[in-house]
N, C-alpha and C positions, 0 to 999 in steps of 0.2 A: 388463410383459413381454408378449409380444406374441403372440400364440395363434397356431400355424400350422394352416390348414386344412386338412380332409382334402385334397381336390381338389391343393392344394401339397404337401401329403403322397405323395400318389398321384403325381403329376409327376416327382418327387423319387425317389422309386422306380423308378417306367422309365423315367428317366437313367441309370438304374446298373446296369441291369440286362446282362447278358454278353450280345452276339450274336453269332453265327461262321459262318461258308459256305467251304465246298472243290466248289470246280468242278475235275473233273480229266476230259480225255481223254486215253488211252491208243490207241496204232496201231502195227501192226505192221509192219515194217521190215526187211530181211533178216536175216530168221530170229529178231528179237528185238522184245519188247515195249518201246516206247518211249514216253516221255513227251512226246503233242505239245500238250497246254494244260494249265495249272494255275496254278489262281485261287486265292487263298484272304485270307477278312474275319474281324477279328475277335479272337474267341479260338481258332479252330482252324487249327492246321497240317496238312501231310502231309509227312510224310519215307519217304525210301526207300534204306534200307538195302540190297535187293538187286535192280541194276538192269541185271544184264549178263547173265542167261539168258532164255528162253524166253518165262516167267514174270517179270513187273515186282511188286513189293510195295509198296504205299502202306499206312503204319501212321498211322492218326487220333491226332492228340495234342490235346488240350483244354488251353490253358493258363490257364484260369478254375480249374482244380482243382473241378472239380463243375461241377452243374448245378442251379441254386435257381428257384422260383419267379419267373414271369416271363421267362426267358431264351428266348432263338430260336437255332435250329441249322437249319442247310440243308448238306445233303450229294449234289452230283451228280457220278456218275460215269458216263463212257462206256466202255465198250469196242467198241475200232474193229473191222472184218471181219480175221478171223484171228489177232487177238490174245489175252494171256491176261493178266491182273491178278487179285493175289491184295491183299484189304484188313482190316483186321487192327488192331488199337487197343493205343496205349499201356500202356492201364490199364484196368481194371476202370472203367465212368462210374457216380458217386454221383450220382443225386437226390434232394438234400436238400429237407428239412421246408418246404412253402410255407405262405402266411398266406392262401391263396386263390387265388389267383391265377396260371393251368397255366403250366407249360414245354409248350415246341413241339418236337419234331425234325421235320423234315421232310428223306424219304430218296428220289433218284430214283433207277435205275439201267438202263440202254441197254447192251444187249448185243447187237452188231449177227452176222453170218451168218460162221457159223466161229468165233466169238469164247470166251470163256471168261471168269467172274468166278467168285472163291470169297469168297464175302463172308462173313469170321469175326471179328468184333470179340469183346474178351472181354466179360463179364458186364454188364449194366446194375444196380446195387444203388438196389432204393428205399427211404429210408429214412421212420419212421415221419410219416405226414400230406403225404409226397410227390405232387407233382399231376403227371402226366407226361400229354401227350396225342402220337404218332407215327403217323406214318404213313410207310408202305413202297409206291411204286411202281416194278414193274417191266417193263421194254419187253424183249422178246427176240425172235432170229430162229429160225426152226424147229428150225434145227440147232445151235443155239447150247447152250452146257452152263454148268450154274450150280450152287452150290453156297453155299446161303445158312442162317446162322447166327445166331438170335437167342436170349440168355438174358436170365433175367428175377428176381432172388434179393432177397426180400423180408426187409433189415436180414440185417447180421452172426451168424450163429449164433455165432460163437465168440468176438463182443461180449457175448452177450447180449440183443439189440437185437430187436425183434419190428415189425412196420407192424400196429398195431392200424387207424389209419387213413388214409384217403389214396384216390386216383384214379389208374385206369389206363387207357387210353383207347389201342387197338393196333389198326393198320387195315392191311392189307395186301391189294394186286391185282397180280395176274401179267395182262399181255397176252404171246401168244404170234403172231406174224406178226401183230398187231392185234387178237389176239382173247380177251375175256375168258375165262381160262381157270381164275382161281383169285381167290374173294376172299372174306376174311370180316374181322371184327371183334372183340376181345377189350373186355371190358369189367369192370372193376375199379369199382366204388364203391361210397365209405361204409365199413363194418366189413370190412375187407378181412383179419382173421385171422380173424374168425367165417365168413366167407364162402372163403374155402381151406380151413375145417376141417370143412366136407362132402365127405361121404363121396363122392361123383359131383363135386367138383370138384379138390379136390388133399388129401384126407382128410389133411389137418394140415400137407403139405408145403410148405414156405418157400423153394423154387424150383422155374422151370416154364423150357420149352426148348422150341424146335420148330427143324428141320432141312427144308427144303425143298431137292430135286435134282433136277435132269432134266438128262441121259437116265438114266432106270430103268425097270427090267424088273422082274416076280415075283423071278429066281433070285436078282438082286440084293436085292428086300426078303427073300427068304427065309435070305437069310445074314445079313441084319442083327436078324431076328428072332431069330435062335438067339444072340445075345449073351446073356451074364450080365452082368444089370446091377443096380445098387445101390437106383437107385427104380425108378419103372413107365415102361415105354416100351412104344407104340403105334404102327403104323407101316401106312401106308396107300397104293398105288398108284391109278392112273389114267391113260390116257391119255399114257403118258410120263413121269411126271412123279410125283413117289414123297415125302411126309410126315411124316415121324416127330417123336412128341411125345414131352417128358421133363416128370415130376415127381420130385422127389426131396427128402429131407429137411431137404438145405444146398446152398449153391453147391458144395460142395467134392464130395459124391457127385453132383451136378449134372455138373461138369465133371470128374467119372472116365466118367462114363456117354456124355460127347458126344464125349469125345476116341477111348473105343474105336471109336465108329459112325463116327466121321471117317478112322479108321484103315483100317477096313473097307473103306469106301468107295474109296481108295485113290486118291483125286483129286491127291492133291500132298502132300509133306512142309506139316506144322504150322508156324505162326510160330513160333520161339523162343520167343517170350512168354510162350505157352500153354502150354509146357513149364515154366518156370521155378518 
C-alpha cells in the first residue's frame, strides 16, 4: 500500500477547495438602476429579484452551501454616478471548522458621485475552530450615501454550538474622494469564548454587529441612541459619517436590534429575507 504524502495531501486539498468572484457594475439610466456588467466565477452567483425601480437589488448566493477552510471569495461592486443598488444575501454564510488553514473573502466597493449602495448581507455564522480572514474596501464620492452592514454570530445558540476556538481576522478602510477616512481592524485569536467573555469586550455575548452610514448628523445619531434594544449598542459620529456597534447575546436578539436601527435610519425598505 502506497503512503500518500503530505505535500500530495496538501495538493489534494486545494483542488477542492470552493472559489467564487461577482463583478457587478450598476449605472443609472432613465430614472432607473440598471445592470450594466456582471461577471460571476465559481460558486457564487447574483440574482435580482427587484429590477424595475429606482433601486436595483443583487442578492449573493453561495452555492458551496458554506465556506470551509481554504476557500477564496472576491466580491466587486460598482455603483455608477446617480445610481442606487441595494445588496443583500441568500442566507445566513456558515464558516465552518478548518484544519488550519484561513478562508479569504475579499470585499471591494465604488460608489461613485450621487450614487447610493446599502450593503446588508444577512449574518456570517462562525462555527467552532473556524479560520476566517476578510477584508472590506471602500472607494466613495463626497456626496455619495452608504449604508453598510456587517454581522458576525459565533456558532448557533439554539444548537447549542459555542466557538471555543478559531480566528477572526476583519479589516475594513473607507476612502472618501480619495481619502482615508476610516480604518481599523478586528482581531479574533485563539480561545475566542474566553476572549468574548470579558467584561470590555462582549461580556459573554455570542454576536457582534457594526453599522456604518454616511450622511449623518448628531439628530440622526441622537434618534438612534434612544432605541430600546436587547444587547448593547454604541454609536459614534464624525465628520459625516456615523458608527454604530452591536453586542448581543444571539444572532436572534442580534438581528432584533440592527433591524430597528435600520428602520430608523429610514434609508430603503428591508430585503424580504431579513424579514422572514
Amino acid at each position: 500500500m502506497s503512503v500518500v504524502s503530505l505535500q500530495e495531501q496538501s495538493s489534494t486539498f486545494a483542488a477542492n477547495r470552493a472559489q467564487g468572484e461577482i463583478a457587478l457594475t450598476v449605472a443609472h439610466d432613465g430614472g432607473r438602476t440598471r445592470r450594466k456588467r456582471v461577471r460571476e466565477s465559481g460558486s457564487l452567483r447574483a440574482r435580482f429579484p427587484n429590477v424595475t425601480g429606482e433601486e436595483i437589488e443583487a442578492v449573493i448566493v453561495n452555492t458551496a452551501g458554506g465556506i470551509a477552510g481554504g476557500d477564496r471569495f472576491a466580491l466587486d461592486f460598482t455603483v455608477g454616478e446617480g445610481a442606487k443598488l441595494l445588496v443583500s444575501g441568500a442566507a445566513a454564510e456558515k464558516v465552518y471548522r478548518s484544519i488550519g488553514i484561513e478562508t479569504v473573502i475579499s470585499v471591494r466597493l465604488d460608489i461613485a458621485k450621487g450614487a447610493s449602495l446599502r450593503w446588508l448581507p444577512q449574518e456570517t455564522i462562525l462555527f467552532d475552530r473556524a479560520n476566517l480572514t476578510r477584508s472590506i474596501d471602500i472607494e466613495m464620492a463626497g456626496d455619495a450615501a452608504l449604508v453598510l452592514v456587517e454581522a458576525v454570530v459565533f456558532g448557533r445558540a439554539a444548537m447549542g454550538e459555542t466557538v471555543e476556538q478559531g480566528k477572526l481576522i476583519d479589516r475594513w478602510q473607507l476612502r472618501r474622494d480619495g481619502k482615508l477616512v476610516f480604518a481599523e481592524t478586528l482581531k479574533l485569536d485563539g480561545a475566542i469564548k474566553d476572549i468574548l467573555a470579558r467584561a470590555a469586550i462582549a461580556n459573554g455575548g455570542g454576536a457582534i454587529a457594526t453599522i456604518l452610514f454616511t450622511p449623518a448628523d448628531e439628530a440622526l445619531v441622537e434618534k438612534l441612541r434612544a432605541i430600546e434594544c436587547s444587547g448593547e449598542v454604541g454609536i459614534s459620529a464624525w465628520n459625516g459619517i456615523a458608527l454604530a456597534r452591536f453586542c448581543a447575546a444571539d444572532g436572534a436578539a442580534l438581528r432584533r436590534d440592527i433591524v430597528a436601527h435600520l428602520a430608523a435610519l429610514d434609508r430603503g425598505t428591508l430585503p424580504r429575507l431579513w424579514l422572514n
